[in-house]
Each structure stands twice: as structure tokens, then as C-alpha cells.
C-alpha positions in Angstrom: 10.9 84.6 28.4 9.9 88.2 27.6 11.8 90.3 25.0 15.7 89.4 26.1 14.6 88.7 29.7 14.3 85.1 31.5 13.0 84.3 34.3 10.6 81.8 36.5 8.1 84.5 37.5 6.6 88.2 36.4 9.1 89.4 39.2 12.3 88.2 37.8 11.1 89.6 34.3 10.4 92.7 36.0 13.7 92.8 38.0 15.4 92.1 34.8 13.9 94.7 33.0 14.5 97.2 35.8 17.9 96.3 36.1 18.3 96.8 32.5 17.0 100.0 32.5 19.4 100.9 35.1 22.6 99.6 33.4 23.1 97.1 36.6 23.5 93.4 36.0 24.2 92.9 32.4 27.8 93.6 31.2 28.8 95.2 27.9 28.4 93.8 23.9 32.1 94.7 22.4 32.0 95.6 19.3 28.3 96.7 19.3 28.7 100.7 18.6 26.0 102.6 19.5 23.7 102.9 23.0 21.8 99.7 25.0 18.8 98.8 23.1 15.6 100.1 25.5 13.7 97.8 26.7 9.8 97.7 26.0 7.0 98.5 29.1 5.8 95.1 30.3 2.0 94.5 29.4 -0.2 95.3 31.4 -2.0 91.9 31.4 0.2 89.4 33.6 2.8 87.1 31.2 1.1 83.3 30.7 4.1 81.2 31.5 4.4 78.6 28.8 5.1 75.6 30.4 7.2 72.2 29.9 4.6 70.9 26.8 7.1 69.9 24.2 
């Protein structure tokens, strides 16, 4: 998980993002007035996955 995003790999995060960025993918909030959040540049280290550890 990276700011709203989830996803298995950097690539899906990435996707996600991009797609967010693009207004594909995601539908619309009702009742939310005012413009999509923008979402933040990925770091530029790679994401640490977190694992299963519970």
C-alpha cells in the first residue's frame, strides 16, 4: 500500500498512480465538491513490501 494505492508490486503502485493521474480507472466520490486529490511522486528508493508478519 502506498498513499491510496494497492498493489502486489512497484508496477501496480505505479500503474495505479498513473492511472490516477490520468482520471482512468477510478470512478467518482459523490458528494465530494471540489477536484481529485493529486497524487504524490513515488520515492525514488523502490517501496519495501511489508509482508504477511502479523
Amino acid at each position: 500500500m502506498w498513499w491510496n494505492f494497492i498493489g502486489r508490486t512497484q508496477d501496480d503502485i505505479a500503474q495505479a498512480r498513473a492511472d490516477w493521474v490520468m482520471g482512468d480507472r477510478f470512478g467518482t466520490v459523490h458528494g465530494y465538491d471540489g477536484a481529485p486529490l493529486p497524487a504524490p511522486e513515488l520515492p525514488g528508493t523502490p517501496l519495501k513490501p511489508r509482508g504477511r508478519a502479523r
